[in-house]
N, C-alpha and C positions, 0 to 999 in steps of 0.2 A: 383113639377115635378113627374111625373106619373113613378113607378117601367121598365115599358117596353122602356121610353125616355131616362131611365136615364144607362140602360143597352144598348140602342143604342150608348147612347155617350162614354158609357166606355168602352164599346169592353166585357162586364161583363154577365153572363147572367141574367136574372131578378131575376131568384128562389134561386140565391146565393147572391144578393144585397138583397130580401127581408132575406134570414139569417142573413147577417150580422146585419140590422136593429135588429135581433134580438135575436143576437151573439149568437144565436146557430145553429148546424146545425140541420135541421128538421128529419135527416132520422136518426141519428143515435145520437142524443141531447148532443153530444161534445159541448164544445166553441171551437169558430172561433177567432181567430187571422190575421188580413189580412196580408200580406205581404208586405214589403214598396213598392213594384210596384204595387200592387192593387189598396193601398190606396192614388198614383200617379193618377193611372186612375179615382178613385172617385175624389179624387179635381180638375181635368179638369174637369169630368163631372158637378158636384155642386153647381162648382166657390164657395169652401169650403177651407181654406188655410190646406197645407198640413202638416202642423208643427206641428197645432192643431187637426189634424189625426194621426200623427206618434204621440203624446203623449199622446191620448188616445187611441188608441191602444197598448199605453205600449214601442214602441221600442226608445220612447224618454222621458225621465223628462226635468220639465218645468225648474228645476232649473239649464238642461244644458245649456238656452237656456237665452240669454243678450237680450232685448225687451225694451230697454231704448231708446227709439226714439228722441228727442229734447235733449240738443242741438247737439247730434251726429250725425254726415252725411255721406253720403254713400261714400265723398272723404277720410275719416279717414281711409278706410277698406285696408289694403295690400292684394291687389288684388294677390298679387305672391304665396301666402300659401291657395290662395282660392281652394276646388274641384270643384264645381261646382254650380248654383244660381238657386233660384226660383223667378221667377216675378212674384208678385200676384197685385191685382188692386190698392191697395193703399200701397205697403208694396215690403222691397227686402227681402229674405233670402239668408246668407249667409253659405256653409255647407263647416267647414275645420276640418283639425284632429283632433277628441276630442270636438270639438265645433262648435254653430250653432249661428249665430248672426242676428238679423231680424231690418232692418232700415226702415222707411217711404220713402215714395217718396214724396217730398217736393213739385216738381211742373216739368211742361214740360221740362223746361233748363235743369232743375238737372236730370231729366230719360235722354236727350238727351247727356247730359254730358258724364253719368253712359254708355251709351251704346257705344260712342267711345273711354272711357277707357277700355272696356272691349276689345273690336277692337284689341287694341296696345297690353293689358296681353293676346292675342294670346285664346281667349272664342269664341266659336262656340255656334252659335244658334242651338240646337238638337232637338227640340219637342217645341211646342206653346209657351211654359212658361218656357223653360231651358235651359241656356247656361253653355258649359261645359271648365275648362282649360285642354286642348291640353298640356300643360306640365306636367300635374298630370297624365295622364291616363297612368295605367301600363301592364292593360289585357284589350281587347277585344273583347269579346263572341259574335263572327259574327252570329251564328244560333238564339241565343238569343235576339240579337240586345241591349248588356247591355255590360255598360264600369266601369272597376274596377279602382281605385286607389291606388292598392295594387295588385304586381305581383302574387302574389298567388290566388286573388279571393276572397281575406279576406274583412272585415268592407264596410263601405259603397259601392254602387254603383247607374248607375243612367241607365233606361232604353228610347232609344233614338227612335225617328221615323223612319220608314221605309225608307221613303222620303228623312230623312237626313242620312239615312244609306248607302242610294246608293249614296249620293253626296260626303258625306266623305269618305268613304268605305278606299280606298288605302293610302289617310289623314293618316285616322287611324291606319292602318296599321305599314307608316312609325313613324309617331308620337310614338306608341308602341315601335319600334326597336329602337329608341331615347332615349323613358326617360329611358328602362332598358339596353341603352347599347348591343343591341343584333343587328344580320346581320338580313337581309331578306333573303329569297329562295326564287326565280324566279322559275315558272313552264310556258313553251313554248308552243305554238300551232305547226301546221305543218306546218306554214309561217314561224318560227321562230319567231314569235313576243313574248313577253314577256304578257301572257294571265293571268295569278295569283302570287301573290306571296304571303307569309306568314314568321312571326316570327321566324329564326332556335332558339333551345336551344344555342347553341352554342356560345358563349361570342367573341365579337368579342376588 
């Protein structure tokens, strides 16, 4: 794949995809570090697993990471402590506090299985290849289109589509006032209809 394809598909521009190839930057010969959302958009671009970008870029060791596939199946996983999944072509990853757990996909049954249990643990499809739990999510970053698991903003997060931003948008919203226990603020149009609302501080 050609440097200008591959910056097409990742939203990336060329002259910083050819840095990273060669982790440095050209103008000023620092190392590059990508960011786990960069290196989100290279493994859609790639079709490269992203697991094995986040540990070569350092923000993961492999020794975090359980890749014992047989006879493990992807029904053994407690889907309730999951944050959220990677579907890659032959492979699940699972990313929960502290750890990351990567299963096979066995065969069609078992993906069709896997995706109406996810259904029931209340997982939204966000982006190609990511579905997220809707019980975990604790911040929202609507300008950014990135959901935290952590009300603060702290430790992981995962960056969603545009697409699915506008589908979920007030989902998400409420889901937020949920796991942390907070009200929503309603803001009105001059119809009175209820046009936005958002997160109060305020503990309800």
């Amino acid at each position: 794949m050609s440097l200008r394809e591959a910056a097409r598909k990742s939203g990336l521009s060329h002259a910083y995809i050819r840095d990273l190839e060669l982790e440095r930057n050209r103008s000023t010969n620092d190392k590059i570090t990508p960011s786990p959302d960069t290196l989100q958009k290279l493994s859609a671009a790639y079709g490269y697993p992203y697991t094995d970008l986040m540990i070569k870029a350092g923000h993961l060791m492999s020794s975090h990471i359980s890749s014992s596939f047989a006879p493990q199946r992807n029904e053994d996983i407690d889907l309730s402590n999951v944050y959220f999944i990677e579907i890659g072509m032959k492979e699940i990853t699972y990313y929960q506090k502290g750890a990351t757990i990567t299963r096979s996909i066995e065969s069609l049954l078992d993906f069709s299985s896997f995706l109406d249990r996810l259904e029931e643990n209340d997982f939204k499809k966000m982006d190609t290849d990511l579905y997220v739990n809707f019980n975990h999510i604790r911040k929202y970053d609507e300008r950014r289109g990135q959901l935290y698991f952590n009300e603060n903003g702290e430790g992981p997060y995962v960056t969603i589509s545009a697409i699915r931003q506008r589908k979920y948008h007030e989902q998400l919203l409420r889901k937020v006032a949920i796991n942390t226990k907070k009200s929503l603020e309603f803001s009105f149009s001059k119809s009175g209809k209820a046009s936005a609302f958002s997160t109060a501080e305020k503990n309800v």
